[in-house]
C-alpha positions in Angstrom: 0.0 0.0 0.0 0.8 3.5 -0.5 3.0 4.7 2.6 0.4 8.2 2.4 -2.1 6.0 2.2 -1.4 3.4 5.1 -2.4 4.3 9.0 -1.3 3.2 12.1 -2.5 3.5 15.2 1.1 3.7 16.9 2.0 6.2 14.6 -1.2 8.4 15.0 -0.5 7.9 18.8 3.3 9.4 17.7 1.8 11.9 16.3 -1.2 13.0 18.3 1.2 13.0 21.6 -0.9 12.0 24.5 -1.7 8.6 25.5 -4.8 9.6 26.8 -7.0 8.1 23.8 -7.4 4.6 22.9 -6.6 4.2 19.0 -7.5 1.8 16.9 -7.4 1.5 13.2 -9.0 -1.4 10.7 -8.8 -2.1 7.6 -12.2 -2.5 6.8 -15.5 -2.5 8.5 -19.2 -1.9 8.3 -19.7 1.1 10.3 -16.6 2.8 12.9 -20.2 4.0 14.5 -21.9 0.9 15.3 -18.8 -0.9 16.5 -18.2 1.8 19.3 -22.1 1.6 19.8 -21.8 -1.8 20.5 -18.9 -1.2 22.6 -20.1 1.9 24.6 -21.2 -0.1 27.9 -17.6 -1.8 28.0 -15.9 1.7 27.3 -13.6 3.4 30.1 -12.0 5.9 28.0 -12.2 7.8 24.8 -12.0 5.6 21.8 -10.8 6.4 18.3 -11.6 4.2 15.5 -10.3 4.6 12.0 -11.5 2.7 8.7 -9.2 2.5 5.7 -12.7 1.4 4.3 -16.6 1.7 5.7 -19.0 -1.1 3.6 -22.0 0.2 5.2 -21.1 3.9 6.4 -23.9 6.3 7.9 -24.7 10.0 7.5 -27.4 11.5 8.9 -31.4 10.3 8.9 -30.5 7.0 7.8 -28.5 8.1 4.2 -25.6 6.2 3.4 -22.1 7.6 3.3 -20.3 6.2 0.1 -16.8 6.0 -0.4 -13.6 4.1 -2.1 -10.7 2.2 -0.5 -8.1 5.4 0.2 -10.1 8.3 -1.1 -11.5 9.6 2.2 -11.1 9.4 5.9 -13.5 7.7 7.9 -13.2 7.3 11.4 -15.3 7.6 14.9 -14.3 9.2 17.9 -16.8 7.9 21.4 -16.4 10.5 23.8 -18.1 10.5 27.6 -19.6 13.5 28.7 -20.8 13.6 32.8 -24.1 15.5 31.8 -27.5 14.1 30.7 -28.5 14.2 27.3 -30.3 17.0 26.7 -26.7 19.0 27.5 -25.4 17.9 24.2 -27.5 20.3 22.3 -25.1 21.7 19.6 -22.4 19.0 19.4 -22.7 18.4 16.1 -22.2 22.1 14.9 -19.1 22.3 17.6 -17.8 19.6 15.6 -18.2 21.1 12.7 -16.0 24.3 14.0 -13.5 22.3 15.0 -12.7 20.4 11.9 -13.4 23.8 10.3 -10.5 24.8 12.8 -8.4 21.8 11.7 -8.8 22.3 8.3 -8.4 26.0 7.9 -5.0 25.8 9.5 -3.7 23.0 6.9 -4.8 26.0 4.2 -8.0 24.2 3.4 -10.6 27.0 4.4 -14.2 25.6 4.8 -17.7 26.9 5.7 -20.4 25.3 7.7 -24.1 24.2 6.9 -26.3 23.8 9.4 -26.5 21.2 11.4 -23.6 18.8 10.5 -21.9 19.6 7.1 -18.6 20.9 6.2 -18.6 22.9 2.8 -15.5 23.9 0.5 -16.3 25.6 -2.6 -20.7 25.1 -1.6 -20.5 21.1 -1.9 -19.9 18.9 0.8 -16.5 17.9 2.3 -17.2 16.5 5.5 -20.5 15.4 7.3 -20.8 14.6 11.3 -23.1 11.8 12.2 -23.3 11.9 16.0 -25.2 8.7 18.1 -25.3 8.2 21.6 -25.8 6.0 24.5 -26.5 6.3 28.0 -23.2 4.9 30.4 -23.5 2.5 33.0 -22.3 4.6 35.3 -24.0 8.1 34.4 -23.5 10.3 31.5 -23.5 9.7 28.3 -21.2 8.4 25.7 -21.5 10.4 22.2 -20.0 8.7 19.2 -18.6 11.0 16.5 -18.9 9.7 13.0 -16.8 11.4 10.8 -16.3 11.2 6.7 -13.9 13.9 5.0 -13.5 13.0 1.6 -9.9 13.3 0.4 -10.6 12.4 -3.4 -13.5 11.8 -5.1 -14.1 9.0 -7.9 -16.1 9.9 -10.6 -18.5 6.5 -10.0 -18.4 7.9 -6.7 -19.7 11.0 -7.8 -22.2 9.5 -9.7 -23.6 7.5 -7.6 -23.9 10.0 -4.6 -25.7 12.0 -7.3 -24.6 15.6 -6.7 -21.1 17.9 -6.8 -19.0 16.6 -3.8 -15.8 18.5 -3.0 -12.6 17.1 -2.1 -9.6 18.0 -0.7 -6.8 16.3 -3.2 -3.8 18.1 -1.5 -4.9 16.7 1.8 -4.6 13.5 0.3 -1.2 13.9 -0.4 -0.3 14.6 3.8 1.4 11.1 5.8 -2.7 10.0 6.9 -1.3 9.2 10.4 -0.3 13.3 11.3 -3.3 14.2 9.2 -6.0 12.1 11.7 -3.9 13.2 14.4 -4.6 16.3 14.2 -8.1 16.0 13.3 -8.0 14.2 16.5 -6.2 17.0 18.5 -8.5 19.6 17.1 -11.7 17.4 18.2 -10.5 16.9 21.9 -9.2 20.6 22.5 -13.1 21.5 21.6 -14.8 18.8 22.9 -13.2 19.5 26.3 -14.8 23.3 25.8 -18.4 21.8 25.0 -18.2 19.6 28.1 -17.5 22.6 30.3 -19.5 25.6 28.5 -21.9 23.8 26.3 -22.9 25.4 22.8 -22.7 28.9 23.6 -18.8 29.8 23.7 -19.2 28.2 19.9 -22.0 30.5 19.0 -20.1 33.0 17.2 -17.3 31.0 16.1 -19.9 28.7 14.1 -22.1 32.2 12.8 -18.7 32.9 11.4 -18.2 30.2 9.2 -22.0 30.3 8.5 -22.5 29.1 4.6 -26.0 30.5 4.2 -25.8 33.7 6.1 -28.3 36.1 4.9 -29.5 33.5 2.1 -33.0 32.6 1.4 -33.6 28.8 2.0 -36.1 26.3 2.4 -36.5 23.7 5.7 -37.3 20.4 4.4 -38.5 17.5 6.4 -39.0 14.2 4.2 -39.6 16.3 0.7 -42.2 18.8 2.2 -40.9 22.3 3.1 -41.7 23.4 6.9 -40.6 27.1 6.5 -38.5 29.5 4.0 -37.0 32.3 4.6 -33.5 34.1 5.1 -30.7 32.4 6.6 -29.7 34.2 10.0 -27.5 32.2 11.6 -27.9 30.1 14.5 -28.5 31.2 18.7 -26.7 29.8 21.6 -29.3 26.6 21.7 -27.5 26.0 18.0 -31.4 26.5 16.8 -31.3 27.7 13.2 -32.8 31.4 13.0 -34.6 31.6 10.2 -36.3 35.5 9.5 -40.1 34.5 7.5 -42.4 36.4 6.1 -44.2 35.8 9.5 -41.2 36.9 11.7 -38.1 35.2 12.7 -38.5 31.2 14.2 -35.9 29.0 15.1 -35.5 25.6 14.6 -34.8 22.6 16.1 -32.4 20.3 13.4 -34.3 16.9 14.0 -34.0 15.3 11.0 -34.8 18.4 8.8 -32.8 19.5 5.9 -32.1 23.2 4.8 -31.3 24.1 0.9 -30.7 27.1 -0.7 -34.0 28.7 -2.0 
């Protein structure tokens, strides 16, 4: 295999510098997701699990995340937070500034679309599938789903059935110092959600805002719920959305927004 292309989880460790995360890295499995799901009640630390290849990857309400064999990065990151559920309003968007973070300081700026997608260009990137379970011995554990595509295939392309961005240059970075500091990135801010919640990622998220000030359309299972303008999202990281009937926010669910 390519040397770029190969990943270790002894050299990620090398790289990341803290032996504070478990890492583990496969070379092929159905879902990085559902094996830490399946894990959670065992788990006693955070977990990172890496796929060189996902046969039956997830993205959000069910849709299927489609890759090749070295042309993306798919991994899951299961992560215990103390609170109860309802505390991890907004985790998805706080992962999506810090890959934003990540990625912007490689030279790959990006923008974010509300609630889990990472944008270069105005196609997708990156998406954040996150899934969680309650611990045995209170808390939660959240498991981060991850896919940044790296290339992109033509039949890949095709069969997604829309413009997908990629990253090519990315693709040319050792994989093991590029995870690892995806994986750096991702604990630095998940540290600040445990402690602060949303809200200290309010601003930082309406910054990176795709769709600011852009008219779009809320769609829940092909019927549109509301249009309106794009204003950006409040610390509950409900979607502000200023209709012809006043400004409403909303609640992501398993809604999708599109440009108008």
């Amino acid at each position: 295999m390519n040397e770029t292309f190969a990943m270790d989880a002894g050299a990620i460790a090398r790289h990341f510098g803290a032996a504070t995360i478990d890492i583990e890295v496969v070379t092929e499995t159905g879902s990085t997701n559902a094996d830490l799901l399946a894990r959670a009640a065992g788990l006693r630390r955070p977990v990172l699990r890496v796929a060189l290849h996902q046969t039956a990857g997830r993205g959000r309400a069910g849709r299927s995340w489609l890759s090749a064999p070295g042309t993306a990065l798919t991994f899951s990151l299961a992560w215990h937070f103390a609170g109860p559920l309802r505390e991890l309003a907004g985790l998805p968007l706080a992962v999506g500034v810090a890959l934003a973070d990540a990625l912007g300081a490689l030279a790959l700026p990006v923008q974010l679309k509300w609630p889990n997608d990472v944008l270069r260009d105005g196609a997708k990137l990156a998406g954040v599938l996150i899934e969680t379970q309650a611990a045995p011995g209170g808390g939660v554990w959240a498991v981060i789903g991850i896919g940044l595509n790296l290339l992109m295939p033509d039949d890949i392309e095709q069969r997604i059935g829309r413009s997908v961005a990629a990253a090519p240059w990315l693709a040319q970075m050792d994989r093991n110092a590029l995870i690892a500091q995806l994986l750096a990135a991702l604990a630095d801010n998940l540290g600040q959600f445990a402690q602060g919640g949303f809200a200290p990622f309010c601003a930082r998220w309406n910054r990176l805002h795709a769709y600011q000030g852009v008219p779009v359309v809320i769609i829940d299972r092909g019927v549109t719920l509301h249009e309106g303008v794009a204003a950006g999202v409040d610390d509950g990281a409900r979607l502000l959305l200023d209709t012809a009937a006043g400004r409403v926010a909303i609640v992501a669910g398993d809604v999708s927004l599109r440009e108008a």
